[in-house]
C-alpha positions in Angstrom: -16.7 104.0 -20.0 -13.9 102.8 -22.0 -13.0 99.3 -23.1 -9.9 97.4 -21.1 -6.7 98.0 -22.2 -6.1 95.8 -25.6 -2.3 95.0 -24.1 -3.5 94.4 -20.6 -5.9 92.2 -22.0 -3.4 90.1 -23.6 -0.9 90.1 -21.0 -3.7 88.5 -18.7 -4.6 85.6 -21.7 -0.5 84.5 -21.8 -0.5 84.8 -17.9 -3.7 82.4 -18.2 -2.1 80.5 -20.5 1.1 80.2 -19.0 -0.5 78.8 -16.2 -2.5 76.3 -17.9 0.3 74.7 -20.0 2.2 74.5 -16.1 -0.7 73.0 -15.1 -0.8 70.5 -17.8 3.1 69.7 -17.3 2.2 68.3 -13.7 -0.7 66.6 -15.2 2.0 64.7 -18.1 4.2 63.9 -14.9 1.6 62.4 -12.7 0.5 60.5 -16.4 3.9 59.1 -17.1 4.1 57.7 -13.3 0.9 56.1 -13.3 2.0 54.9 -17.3 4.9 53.0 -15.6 3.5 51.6 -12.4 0.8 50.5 -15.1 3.5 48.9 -17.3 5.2 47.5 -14.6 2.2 45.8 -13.2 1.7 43.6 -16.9 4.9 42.5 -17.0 4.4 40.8 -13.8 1.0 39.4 -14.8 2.6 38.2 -17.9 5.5 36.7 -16.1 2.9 35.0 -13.1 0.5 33.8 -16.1 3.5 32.0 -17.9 4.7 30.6 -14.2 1.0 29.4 -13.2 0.9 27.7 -17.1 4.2 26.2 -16.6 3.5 24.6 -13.2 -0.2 23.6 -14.5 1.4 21.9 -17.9 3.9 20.0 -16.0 1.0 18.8 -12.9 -1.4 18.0 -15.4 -1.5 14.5 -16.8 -4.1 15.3 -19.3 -5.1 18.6 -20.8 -7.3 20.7 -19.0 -9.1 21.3 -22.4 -11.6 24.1 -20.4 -8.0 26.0 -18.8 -6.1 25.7 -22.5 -9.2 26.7 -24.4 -10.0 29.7 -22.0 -8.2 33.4 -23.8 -5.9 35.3 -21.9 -4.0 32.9 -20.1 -0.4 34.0 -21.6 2.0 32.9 -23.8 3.0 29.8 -22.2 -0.7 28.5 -22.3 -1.2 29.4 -26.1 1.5 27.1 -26.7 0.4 24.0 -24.4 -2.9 24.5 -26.6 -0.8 24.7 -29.6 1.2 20.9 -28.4 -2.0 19.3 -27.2 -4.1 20.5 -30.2 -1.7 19.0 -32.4 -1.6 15.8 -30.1 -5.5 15.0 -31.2 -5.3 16.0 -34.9 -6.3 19.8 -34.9 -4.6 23.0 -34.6 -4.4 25.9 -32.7 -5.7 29.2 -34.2 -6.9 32.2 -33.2 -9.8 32.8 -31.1 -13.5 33.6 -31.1 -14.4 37.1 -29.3 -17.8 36.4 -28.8 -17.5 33.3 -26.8 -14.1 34.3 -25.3 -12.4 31.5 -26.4 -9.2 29.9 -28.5 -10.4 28.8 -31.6 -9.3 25.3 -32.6 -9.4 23.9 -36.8 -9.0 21.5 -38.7 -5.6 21.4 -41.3 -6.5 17.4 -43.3 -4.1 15.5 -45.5 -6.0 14.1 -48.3 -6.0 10.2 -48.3 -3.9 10.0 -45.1 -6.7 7.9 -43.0 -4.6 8.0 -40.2 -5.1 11.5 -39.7 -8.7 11.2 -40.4 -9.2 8.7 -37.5 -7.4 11.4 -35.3 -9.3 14.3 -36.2 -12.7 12.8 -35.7 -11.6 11.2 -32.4 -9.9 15.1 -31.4 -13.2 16.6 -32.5 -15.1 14.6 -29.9 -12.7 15.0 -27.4 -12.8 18.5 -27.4 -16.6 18.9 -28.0 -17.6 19.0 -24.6 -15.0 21.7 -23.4 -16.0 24.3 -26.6 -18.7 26.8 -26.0 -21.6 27.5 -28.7 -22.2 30.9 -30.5 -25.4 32.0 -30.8 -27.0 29.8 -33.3 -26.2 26.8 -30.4 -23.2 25.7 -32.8 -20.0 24.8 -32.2 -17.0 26.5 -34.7 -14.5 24.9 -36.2 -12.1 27.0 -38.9 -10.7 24.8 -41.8 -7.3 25.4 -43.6 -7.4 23.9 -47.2 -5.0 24.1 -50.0 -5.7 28.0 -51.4 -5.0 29.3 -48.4 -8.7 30.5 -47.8 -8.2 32.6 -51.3 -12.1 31.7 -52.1 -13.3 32.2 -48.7 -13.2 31.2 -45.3 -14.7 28.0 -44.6 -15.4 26.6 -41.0 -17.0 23.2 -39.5 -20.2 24.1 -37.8 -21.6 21.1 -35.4 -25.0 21.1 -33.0 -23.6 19.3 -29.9 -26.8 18.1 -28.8 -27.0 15.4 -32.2 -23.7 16.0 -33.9 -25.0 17.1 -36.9 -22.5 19.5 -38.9 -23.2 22.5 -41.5 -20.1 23.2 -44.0 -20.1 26.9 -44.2 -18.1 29.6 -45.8 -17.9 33.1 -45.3 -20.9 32.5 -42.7 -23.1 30.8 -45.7 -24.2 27.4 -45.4 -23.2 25.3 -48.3 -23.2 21.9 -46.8 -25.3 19.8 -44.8 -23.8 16.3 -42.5 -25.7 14.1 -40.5 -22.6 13.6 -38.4 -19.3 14.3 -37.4 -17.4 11.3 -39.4 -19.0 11.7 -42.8 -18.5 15.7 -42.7 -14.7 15.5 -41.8 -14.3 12.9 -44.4 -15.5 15.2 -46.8 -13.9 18.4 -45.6 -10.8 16.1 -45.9 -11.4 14.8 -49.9 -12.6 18.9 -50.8 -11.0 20.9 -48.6 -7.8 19.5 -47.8 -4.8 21.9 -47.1 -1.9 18.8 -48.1 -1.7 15.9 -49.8 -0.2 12.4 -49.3 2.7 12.2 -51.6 2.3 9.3 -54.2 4.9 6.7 -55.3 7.0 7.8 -58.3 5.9 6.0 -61.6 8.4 3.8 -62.5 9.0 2.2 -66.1 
């Protein structure tokens, strides 16, 4: 019995073929339909997220620090965190994946006790509303002067007894017995600007 027909043989592969890229064709259609229903449908969840945030922002009298905090909100609600963060002496940045949540820090003016009084006071008032990672600590991030050239650096506090650990790059390199005394130091070493001094004059 004699083998098949080499040119039959490949006749039948580009029919098969031909039929499979046809195939594929519909495939890419269907694809590219459900592609822009899909794309449709985010731009109106982005555009009902930033309407929700606006009509929230403008009922709310005071921040709804466990609403702002929360990720995925939109773009309207990253910037009401951004305003109210700023309003109580910290700053809005980023966000921590395993807790799902914005990711507030801490950006001091050496010597300016002003802002020191804020930041301590902001610190507490936010405390209740920030989730703990899984040492049972709340994370703060800290933007100093080089720009975190050395490391990062971030504000680590047990909210059970407000004791604080200094850390960088996830190391512990400082110990606080409380909120005040670590946030005065973060703001005398780790200061991102400075108070401008009087010019000398003769």
């Amino acid at each position: 019995m004699s083998g098949s027909d080499p040119e039959d043989e490949l006749s039948r592969l580009q029919a098969e073929l031909q039929a499979h890229l046809a195939a594929m064709s519909r495939i890419s259609s269907r694809f590219e339909a459900v592609r822009t229903e899909w794309n449709e449908a985010v731009a109106v969840r982005t555009d009902l997220l930033d309407r929700v945030a606006t009509a929230k922002v403008a009922g709310d009298d005071q921040p709804d620090w466990g609403w702002l905090l929360a990720t995925g909100n939109g773009a309207v609600a990253d910037k009401a965190l951004g305003r109210a963060a700023a309003a109580i002496g910290l700053q809005a940045d980023g966000y921590y994946p395993d807790i799902r949540q914005n990711a507030l820090s801490l950006r001091m003016t050496r010597d300016d006790r002003q802002e020191l009084e804020t930041a301590i006071a902001g610190i507490r008032t936010v405390l209740p509303h920030l989730r703990t990672n899984e040492a049972g600590l709340v994370q703060f991030g800290i933007l100093e002067s080089t720009l975190n050239s050395h490391g990062t650096w971030s504000l680590l506090i047990r909210p059970e007894d407000g004791s604080c650990v200094l850390s960088r790059n996830q190391w512990e390199q400082e110990r606080f017995s409380d909120i005040e005394t670590a946030v005065t130091y973060i703001q005398e070493n780790h200061w991102y600007d400075e108070v401008p001094r009087p010019a000398m004059t003769r």
